[in-house]
KELUM-156231 format. One record per residue (C-alpha): residue in one letter; x, y, z. Coordinates in nm, 4 decimals, m for minus. Example, Ala and Ser with C-alpha at 12.3 -4.5 7.8 and 13.67 -1.06 7.14 Angstrom:
{rec 'A', {1.2300, m0.4500, 0.7800}} {rec 'S', {1.3670, m0.1060, 0.7140}} 
This chain:
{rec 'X', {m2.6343, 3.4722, 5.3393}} {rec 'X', {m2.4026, 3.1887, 5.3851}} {rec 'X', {m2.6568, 2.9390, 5.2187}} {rec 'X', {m2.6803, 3.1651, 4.9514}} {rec 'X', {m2.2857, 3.1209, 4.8778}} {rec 'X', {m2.3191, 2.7419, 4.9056}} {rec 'X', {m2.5887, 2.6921, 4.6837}} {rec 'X', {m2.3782, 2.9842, 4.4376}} {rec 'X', {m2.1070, 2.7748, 4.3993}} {rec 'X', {m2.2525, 2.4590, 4.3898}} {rec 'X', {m2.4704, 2.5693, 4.1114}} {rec 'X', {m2.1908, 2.6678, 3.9346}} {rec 'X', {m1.9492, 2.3704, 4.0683}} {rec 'X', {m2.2233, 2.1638, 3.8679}} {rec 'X', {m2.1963, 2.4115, 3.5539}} {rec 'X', {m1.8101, 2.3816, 3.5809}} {rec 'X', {m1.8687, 1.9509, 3.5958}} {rec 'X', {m2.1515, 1.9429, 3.3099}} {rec 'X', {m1.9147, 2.1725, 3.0632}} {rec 'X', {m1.6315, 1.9431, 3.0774}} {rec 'X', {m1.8143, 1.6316, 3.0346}} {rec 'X', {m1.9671, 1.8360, 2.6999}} {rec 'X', {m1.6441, 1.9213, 2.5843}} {rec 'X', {m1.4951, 1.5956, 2.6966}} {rec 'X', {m1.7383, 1.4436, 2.4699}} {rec 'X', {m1.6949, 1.6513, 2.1697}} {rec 'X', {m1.3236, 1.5783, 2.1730}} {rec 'X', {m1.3873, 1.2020, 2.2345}} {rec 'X', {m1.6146, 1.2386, 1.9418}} {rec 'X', {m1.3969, 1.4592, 1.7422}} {rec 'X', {m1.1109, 1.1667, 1.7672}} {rec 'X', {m1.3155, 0.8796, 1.7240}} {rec 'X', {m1.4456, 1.0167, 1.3800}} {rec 'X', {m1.0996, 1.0916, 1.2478}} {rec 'X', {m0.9971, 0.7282, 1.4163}} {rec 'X', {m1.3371, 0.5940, 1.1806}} {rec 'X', {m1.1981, 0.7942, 0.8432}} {rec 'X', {m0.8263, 0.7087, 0.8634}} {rec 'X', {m1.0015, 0.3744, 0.9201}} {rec 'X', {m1.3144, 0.3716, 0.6795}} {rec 'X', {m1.2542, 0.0220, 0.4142}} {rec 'X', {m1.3483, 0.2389, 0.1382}} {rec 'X', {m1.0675, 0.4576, 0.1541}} {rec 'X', {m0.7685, 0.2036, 0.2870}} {rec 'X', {m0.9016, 0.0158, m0.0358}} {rec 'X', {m0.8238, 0.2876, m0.2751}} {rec 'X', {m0.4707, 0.3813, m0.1198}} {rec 'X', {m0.3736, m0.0015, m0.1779}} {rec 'X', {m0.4970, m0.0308, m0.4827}} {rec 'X', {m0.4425, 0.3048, m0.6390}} {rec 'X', {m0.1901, 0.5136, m0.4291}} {rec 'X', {0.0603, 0.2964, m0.2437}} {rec 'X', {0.1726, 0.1592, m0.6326}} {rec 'X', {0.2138, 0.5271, m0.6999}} {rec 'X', {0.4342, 0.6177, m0.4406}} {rec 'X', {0.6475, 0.2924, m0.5290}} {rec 'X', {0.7446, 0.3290, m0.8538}} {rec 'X', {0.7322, 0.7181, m0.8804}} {rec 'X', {0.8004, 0.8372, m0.5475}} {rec 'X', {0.9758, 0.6241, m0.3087}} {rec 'X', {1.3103, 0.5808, m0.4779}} {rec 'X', {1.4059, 0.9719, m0.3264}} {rec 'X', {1.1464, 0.9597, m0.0998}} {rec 'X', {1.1588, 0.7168, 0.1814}} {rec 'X', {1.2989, 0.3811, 0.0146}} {rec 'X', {1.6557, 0.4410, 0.1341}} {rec 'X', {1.5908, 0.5584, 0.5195}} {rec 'X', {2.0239, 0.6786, 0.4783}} {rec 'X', {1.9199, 0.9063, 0.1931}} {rec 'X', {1.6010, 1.0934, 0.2164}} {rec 'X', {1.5560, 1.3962, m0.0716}} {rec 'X', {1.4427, 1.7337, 0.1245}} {rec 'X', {1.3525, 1.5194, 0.4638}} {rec 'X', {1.0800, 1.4117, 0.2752}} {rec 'X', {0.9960, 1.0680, 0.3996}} {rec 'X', {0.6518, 0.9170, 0.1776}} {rec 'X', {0.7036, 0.5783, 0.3293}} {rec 'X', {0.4710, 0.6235, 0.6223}} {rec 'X', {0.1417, 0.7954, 0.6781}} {rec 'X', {0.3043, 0.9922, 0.9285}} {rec 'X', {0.5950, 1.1347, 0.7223}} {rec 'X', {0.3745, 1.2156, 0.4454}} {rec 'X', {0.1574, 1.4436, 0.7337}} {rec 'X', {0.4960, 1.5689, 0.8612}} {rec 'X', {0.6467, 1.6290, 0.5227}} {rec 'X', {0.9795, 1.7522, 0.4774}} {rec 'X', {1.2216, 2.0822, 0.4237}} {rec 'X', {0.9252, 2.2923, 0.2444}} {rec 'X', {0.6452, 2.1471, 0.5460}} {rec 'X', {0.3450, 1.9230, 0.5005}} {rec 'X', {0.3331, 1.7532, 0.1906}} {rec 'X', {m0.0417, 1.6730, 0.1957}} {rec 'X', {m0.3461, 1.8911, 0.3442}} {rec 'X', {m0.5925, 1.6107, 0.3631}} {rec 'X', {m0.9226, 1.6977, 0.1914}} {rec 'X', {m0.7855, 2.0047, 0.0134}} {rec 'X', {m0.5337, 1.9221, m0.2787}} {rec 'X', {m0.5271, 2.2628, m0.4406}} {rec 'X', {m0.2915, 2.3444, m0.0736}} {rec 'X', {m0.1210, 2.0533, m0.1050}} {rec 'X', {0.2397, 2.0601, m0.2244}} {rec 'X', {0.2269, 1.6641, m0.3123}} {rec 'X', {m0.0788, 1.7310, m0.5802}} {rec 'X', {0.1608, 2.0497, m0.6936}} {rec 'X', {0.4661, 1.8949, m0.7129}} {rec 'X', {0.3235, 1.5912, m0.9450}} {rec 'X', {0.0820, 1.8369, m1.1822}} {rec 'X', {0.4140, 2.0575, m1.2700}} {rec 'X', {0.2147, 2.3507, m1.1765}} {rec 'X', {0.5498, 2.5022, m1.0416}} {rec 'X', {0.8344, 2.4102, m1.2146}} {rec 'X', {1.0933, 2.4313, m0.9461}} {rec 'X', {0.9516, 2.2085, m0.7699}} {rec 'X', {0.8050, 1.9446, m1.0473}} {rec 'X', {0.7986, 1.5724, m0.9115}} {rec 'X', {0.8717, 1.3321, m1.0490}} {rec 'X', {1.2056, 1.4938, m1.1852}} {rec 'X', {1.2376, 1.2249, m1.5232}} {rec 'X', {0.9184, 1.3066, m1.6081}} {rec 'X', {0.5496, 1.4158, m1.5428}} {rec 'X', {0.3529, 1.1063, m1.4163}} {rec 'X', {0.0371, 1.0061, m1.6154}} {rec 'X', {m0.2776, 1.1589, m1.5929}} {rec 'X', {m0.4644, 0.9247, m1.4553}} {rec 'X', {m0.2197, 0.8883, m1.1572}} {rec 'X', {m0.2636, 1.2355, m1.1010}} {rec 'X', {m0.6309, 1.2315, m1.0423}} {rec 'X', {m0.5949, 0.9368, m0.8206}} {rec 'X', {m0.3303, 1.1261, m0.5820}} {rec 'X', {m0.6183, 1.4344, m0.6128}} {rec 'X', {m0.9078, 1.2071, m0.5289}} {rec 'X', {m0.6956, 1.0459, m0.2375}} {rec 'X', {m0.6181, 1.3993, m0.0766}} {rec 'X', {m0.9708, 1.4873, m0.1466}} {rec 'X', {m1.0897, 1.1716, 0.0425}} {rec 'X', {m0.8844, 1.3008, 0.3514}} {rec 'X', {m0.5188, 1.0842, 0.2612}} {rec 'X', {m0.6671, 0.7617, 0.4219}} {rec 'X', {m0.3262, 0.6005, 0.4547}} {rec 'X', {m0.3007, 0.2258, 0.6858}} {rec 'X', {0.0751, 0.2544, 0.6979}} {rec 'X', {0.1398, 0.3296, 1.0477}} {rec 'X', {0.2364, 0.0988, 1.3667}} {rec 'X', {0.5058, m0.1975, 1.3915}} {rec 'X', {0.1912, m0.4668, 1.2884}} {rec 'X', {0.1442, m0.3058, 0.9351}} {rec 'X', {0.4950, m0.2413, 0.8602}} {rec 'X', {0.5623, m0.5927, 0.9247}} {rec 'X', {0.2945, m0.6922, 0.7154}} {rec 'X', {0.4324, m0.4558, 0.4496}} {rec 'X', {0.7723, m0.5542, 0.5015}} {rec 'X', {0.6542, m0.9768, 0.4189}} {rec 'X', {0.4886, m0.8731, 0.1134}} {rec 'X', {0.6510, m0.8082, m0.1797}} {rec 'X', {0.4300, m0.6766, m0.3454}} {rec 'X', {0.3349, m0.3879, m0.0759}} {rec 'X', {0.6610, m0.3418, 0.0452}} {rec 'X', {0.7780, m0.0022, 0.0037}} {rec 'X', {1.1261, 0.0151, 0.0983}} {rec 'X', {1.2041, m0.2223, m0.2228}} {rec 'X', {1.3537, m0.5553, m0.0457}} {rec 'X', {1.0137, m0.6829, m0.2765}} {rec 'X', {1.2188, m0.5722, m0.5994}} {rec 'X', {1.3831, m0.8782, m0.5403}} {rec 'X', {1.0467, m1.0792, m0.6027}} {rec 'X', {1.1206, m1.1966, m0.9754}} {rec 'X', {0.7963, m1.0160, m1.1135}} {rec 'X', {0.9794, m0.6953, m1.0314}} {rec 'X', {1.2990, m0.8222, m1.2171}} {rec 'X', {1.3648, m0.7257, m1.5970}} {rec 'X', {1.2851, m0.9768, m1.8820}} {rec 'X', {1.6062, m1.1633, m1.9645}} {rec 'X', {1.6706, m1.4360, m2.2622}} {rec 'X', {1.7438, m1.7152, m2.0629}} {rec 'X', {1.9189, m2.0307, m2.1619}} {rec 'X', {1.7331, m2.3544, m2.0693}} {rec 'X', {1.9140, m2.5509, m1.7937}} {rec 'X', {2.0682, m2.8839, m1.8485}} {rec 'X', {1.8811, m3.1775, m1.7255}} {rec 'X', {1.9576, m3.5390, m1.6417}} {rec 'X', {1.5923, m3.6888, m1.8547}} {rec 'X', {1.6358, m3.5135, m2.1640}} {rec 'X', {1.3739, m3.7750, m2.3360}} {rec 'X', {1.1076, m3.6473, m2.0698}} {rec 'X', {1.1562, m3.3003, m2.2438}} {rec 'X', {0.9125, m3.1832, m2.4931}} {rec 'X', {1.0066, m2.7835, m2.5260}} {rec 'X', {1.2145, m2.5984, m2.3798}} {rec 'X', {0.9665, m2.4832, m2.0390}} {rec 'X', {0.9844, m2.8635, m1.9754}} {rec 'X', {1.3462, m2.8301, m1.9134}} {rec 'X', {1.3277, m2.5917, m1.6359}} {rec 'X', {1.0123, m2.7410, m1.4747}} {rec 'X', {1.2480, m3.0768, m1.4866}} {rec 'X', {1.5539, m2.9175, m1.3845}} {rec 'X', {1.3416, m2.7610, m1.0584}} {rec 'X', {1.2115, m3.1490, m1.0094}} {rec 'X', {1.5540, m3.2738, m1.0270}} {rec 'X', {1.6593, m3.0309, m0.7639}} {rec 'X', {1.4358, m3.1201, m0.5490}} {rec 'X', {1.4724, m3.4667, m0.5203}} {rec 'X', {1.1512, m3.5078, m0.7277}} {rec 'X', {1.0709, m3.7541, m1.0060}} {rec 'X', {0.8356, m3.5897, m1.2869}} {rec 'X', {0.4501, m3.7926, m1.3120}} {rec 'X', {0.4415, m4.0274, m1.5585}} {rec 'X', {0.2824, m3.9688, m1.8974}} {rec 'X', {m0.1188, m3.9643, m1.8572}} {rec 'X', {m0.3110, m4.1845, m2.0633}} {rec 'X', {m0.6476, m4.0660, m2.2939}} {rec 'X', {m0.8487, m4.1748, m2.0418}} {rec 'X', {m0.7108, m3.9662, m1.7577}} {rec 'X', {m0.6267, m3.6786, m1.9704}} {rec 'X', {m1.0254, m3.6897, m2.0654}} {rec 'X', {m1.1438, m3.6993, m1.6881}} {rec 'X', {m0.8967, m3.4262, m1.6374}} {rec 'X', {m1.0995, m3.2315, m1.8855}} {rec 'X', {m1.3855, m3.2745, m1.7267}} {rec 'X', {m1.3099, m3.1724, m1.4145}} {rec 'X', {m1.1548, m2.8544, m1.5523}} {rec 'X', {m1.4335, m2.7531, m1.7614}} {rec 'X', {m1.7700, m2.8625, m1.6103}} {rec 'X', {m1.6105, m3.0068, m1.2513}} {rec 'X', {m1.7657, m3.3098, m1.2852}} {rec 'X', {m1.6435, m3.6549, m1.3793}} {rec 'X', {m1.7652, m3.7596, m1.7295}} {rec 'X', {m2.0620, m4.0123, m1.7112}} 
């Protein structure tokens, strides 16, 4: 009777083992696939390209680019506040953006709480914020390495120090600097490429001759020296 017990609850000792190695395994599997589509090139590719300018010029201003001042503790800077989302709760349900209030928000379908507030934003960046939810909200922007890399870019950085860059800056009538050769000038864009020589030290190449300017050519059209 005793063996009986023994082998009882060793059988099911080795039931108990086997199950949680299963489940073990589905939940090792289960976070390794999410790990793979947070990760997956395709999608990363299209936030960069497509979403993360989005969020920059019609989103971030209220929404994460001033950490002091954050609109409805909404935060659309990171991956993880746009899962956390803010006073109303998540702001995306990846995969589904008919329940997401993000997708809402931007297609004015309720008018309380249409975003952007200047204006609707156009179509097209609509249906790339849909087709990003859709995809599951692949979003790289999490951990101290990617910020950083964010943060040295201007052109990725979302917190707007890379509004300094001078692409970001609005087109001004400048006058052309004064400069020590004026003879060297030919137009006016020669007298700020000379007055940036001049302030570094640096004297401008002399005047190329037809021969040079004719090998020059060459190289720039075929990339081979004439013959």
């Amino acid at each position: 009777m005793q063996d009986m017990r023994r082998r009882d609850l060793a059988s099911r000792g080795i039931t108990l083992a086997v199950g949680t190695v299963i489940v073990s395994s589905l939940l090792g599997a289960s976070e390794r696939t999410d790990e793979q589509e947070r990760a997956d090139p395709t999608g990363i590719e299209f936030f960069e390209r497509r979403i993360r300018p989005i969020l920059i010029e019609h989103c971030l201003e209220c929404h994460g680019e001033d950490p002091e001042v954050i609109k409805g503790n909404l935060d659309l800077s990171t991956a993880a506040g746009v899962l956390a989302g803010g006073d109303s709760g998540p702001s995306v349900v990846p995969g589904d953006p008919d329940a997401s209030p993000l997708h809402l928000a931007v297609t004015y379908a309720d008018k309380e709480f249409a975003m952007p507030p200047r204006g609707r934003m156009p179509a097209e960046a609509i249906e790339d914020l849909r087709r990003w939810i859709e995809m599951g909200a692949p979003d790289p922007r999490t951990g101290a390495a990617v910020a950083a890399e964010i943060e040295s870019d201007p052109w990725r950085d979302p917190r707007g120090q890379g509004r300094e860059h001078w692409a970001y800056r609005p087109m001004a009538i400048l006058d052309p600097p004064a400069v020590d050769e004026e003879g060297w000038c030919r137009t006016e864009i020669d007298r700020f490429v000379l007055a940036r020589l001049e302030s570094a030290g640096i004297e401008p190449a002399p005047t190329a001759d037809r021969r040079t300017l004719a090998r020059r050519a060459y190289f720039d059209l075929i990339g081979l020296p004439p013959t």
